[in-house]
C-alpha positions in Angstrom: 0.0 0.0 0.0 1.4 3.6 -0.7 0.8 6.6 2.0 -1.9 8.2 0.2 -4.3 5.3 0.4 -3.4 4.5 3.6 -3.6 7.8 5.1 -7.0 8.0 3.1 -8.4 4.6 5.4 -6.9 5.8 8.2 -8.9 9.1 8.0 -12.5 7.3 7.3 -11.1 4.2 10.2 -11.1 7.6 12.7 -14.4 9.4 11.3 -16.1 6.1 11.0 -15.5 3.7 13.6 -13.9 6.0 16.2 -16.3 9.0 15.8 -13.4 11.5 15.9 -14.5 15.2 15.2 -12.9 16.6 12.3 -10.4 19.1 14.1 -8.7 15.8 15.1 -8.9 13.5 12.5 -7.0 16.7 10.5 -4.7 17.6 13.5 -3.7 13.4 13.4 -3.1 13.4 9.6 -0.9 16.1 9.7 1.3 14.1 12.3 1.4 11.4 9.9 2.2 13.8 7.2 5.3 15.5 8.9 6.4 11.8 8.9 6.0 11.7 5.2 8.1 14.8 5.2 10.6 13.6 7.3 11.5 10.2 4.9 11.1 12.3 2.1 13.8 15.2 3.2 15.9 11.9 4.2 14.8 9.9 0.8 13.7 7.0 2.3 11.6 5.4 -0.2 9.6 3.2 2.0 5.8 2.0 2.2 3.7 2.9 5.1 4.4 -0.5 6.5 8.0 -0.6 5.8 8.8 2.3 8.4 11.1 0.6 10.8 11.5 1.6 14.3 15.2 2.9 13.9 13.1 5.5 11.5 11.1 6.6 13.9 13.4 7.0 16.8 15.0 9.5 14.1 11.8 10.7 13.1 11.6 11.4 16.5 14.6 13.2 17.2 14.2 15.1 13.9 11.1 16.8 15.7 13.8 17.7 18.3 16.4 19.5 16.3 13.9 21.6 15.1 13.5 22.8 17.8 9.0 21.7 18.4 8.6 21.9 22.3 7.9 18.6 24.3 4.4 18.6 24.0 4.3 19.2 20.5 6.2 16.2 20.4 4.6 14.4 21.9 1.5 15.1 20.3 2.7 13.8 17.1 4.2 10.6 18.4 0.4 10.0 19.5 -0.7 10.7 16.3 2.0 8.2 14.6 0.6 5.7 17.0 -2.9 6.3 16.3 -1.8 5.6 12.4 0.1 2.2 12.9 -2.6 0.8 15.5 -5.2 1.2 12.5 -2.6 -0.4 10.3 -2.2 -3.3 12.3 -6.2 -3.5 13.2 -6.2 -3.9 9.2 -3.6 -6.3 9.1 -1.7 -4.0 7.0 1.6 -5.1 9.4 1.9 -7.8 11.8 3.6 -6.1 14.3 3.3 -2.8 15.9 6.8 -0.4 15.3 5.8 2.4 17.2 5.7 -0.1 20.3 8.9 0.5 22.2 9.0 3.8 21.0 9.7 6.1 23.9 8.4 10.3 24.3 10.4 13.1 24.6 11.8 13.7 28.0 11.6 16.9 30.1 12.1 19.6 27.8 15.5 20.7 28.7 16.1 24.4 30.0 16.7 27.1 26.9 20.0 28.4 28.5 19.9 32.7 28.8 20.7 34.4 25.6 23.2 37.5 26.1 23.0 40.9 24.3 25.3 41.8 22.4 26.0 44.7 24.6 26.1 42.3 27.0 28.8 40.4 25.3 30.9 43.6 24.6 30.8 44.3 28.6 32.3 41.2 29.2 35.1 41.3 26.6 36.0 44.9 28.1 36.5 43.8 31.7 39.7 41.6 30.2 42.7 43.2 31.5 44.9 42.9 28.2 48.4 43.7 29.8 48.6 40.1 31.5 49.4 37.1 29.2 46.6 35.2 30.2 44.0 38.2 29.3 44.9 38.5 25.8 44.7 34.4 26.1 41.3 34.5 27.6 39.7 37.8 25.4 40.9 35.3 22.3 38.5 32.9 23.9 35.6 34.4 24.5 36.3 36.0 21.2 36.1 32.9 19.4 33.3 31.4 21.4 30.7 34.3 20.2 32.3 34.3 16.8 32.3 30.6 15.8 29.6 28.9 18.2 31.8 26.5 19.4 30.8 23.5 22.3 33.2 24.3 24.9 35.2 20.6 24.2 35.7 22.1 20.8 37.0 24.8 21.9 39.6 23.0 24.7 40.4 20.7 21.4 41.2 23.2 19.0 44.2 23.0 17.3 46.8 25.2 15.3 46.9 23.3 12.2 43.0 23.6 12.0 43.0 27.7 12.0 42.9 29.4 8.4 43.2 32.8 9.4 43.8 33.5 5.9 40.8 32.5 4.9 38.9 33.3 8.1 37.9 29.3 8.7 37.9 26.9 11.5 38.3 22.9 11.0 36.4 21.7 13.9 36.2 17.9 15.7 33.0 18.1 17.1 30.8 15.2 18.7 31.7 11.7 17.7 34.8 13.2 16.2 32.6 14.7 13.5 34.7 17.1 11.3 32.9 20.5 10.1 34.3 24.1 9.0 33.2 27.1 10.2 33.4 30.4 9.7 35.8 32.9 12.1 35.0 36.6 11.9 38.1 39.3 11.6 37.2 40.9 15.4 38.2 37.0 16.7 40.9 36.5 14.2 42.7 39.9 15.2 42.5 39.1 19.1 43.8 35.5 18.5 46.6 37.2 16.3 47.5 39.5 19.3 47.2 36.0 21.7 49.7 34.0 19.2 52.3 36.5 18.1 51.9 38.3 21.4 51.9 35.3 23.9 52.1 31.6 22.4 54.8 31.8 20.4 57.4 33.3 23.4 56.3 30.1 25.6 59.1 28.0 26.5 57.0 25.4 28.4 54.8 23.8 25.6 54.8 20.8 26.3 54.6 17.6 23.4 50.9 17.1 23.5 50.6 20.8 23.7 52.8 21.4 20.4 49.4 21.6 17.8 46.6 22.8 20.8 45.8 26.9 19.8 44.9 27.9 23.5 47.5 26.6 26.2 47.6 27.2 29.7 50.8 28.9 31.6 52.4 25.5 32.3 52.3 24.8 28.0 49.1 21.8 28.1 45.7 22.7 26.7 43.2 24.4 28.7 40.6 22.3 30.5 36.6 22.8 30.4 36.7 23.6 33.5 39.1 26.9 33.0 37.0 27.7 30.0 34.1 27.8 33.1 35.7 30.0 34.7 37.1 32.5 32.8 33.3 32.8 31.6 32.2 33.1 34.8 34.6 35.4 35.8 34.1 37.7 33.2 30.1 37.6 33.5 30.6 38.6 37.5 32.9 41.3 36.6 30.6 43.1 34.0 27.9 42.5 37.1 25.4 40.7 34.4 23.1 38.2 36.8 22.6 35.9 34.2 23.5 31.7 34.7 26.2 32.5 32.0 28.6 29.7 30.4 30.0 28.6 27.2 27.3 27.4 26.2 25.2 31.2 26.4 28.2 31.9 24.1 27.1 29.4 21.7 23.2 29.8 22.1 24.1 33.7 21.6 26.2 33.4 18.9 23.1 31.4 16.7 20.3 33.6 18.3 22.1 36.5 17.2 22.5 35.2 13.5 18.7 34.1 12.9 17.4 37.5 14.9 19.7 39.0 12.0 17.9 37.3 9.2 20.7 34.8 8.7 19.2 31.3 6.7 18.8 28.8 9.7 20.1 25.8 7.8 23.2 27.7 7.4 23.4 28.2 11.3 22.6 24.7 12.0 25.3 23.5 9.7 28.1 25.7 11.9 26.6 24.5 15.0 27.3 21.2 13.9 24.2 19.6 15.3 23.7 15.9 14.9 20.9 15.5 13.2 20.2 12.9 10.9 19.2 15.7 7.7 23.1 17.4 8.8 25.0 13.8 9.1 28.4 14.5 7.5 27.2 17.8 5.9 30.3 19.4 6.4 31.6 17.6 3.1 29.1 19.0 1.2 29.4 23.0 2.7 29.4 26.6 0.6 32.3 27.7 2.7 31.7 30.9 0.3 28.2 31.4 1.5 28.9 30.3 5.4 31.7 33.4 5.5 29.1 35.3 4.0 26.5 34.7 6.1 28.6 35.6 9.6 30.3 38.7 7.9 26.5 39.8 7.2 24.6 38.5 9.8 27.2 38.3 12.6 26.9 41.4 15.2 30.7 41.8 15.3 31.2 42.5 11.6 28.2 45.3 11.5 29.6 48.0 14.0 29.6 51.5 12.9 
């Protein structure tokens, strides 16, 4: 059976034999649809009763990347449900996919967004004549500029900056490689940190030799330092919000879509694992992606 006939029964099944007003039976159809969607983005050719359940646990967490709240969530899976219990009441399949398939859990906490007034507060209380604050404005410079999870940040590495060309080569989750983009604000502070700072270290230490930011003993810097020269810098611009590397982040993509920046573009730097962004980075406009953070990026529109 294709999806239009079977959508087509399973719209009379819920108007006929379970009564359903018509404000469901639609709002249930379109949960089924967005499935339809969701194999067709991923072109998975499949029959209705082909779906398997390693499809819809990423159906599922397709719904999640895009950001639909718990409860919408939810609400869909129930409508999937609804569709492959009328399957199998047909005998359409023989057994019942959606089964084992689990909810969302607890929506998870949108983590405070800062201004980008706030932002330039915090990269002014950095006391530039110490080593370690030209080291630590770089940082925070190239958290809000490139989005980056805090591990990727810790892991960075010399050979993977192209100032020339204004580009990071990132190892992100499950040693996934991406590019992204580096605006010229970051790219002069981390200038100033290298010529100014790295290269007179004496210390580096082997496993040290290739990592960009180093701490004074010559070893990569540890999340936990990252922590706290966020924290520090939040306290001493007296902002009250819970801030971390990870407002950076959440700042740095808020910032680009309030901008009018294209949101698969931001998704792609984030480097979020979704099924749709699996190993995009092999397929990415590094041409458009510069363009995108020199026009939509708050650092490149001052004055």
């Amino acid at each position: 059976m294709n999806w239009k006939s079977t959508i087509k029964g399973f719209k009379a099944y819920m108007q006929l034999e379970r009564a359903m007003s018509i404000h469901s039976i639609d709002a249930y159809s379109r949960d089924v649809a967005k499935l339809v969607e969701y194999l067709e983005i991923t072109e998975s050719q499949v029959a209705p009763q082909e779906v398997s359940f390693e499809q819809l646990e990423k159906f599922i967490w397709w719904l999640n990347e895009l950001g639909l709240s718990a409860e919408t969530q939810a609400r869909i899976l129930s409508g999937i449900k609804a569709f492959y219990k009328y399957m199998l009441l047909e005998d359409i399949i023989d057994d019942d996919p959606t089964q084992l398939l689990e909810g969302p859990r607890m929506q998870r906490k949108i983590p405070d967004v800062l201004s980008y007034d706030e932002i330039q507060s915090m990269l002014a209380t950095i006391d530039l004549s110490h080593n370690h604050g030209i080291r630590n404005r770089a940082i925070l410079e190239t958290l809000y500029a490139s989005g980056l999870r805090v591990s990727e940040l810790t892991s960075l590495k010399l050979s993977g900056y192209f100032p020339e060309i204004g580009f990071l080569k990132i190892h992100g989750k499950n040693n996934k490689e991406r590019i992204v983009p580096i605006g010229e604000e970051a790219i002069k502070h981390i200038g100033f940190y290298i010529n100014g700072v790295r290269n007179h270290m004496r210390n580096i230490k082997k496993e040290g030799e290739d990592v960009l930011f180093l701490n004074r003993f010559g070893k990569g810097l540890s999340r936990i330092m990252i922590f706290m020269v966020v924290k520090e810098a939040a306290q001493a611009a007296g902002i009250q919000k819970n801030v971390s590397p990870h407002t950076f982040r959440h700042s740095f993509a808020t910032h680009l879509i309030e901008g009018g920046a294209d949101l698969k573009a931001v998704q792609d730097m984030l480097g979020h694992e979704s099924i749709i962004t699996t190993e995009i980075y092999t397929h990415l406009d590094t041409d458009y992606l510069r363009e995108t953070i020199m026009n939509f990026h708050p650092m490149n529109r001052r004055g």
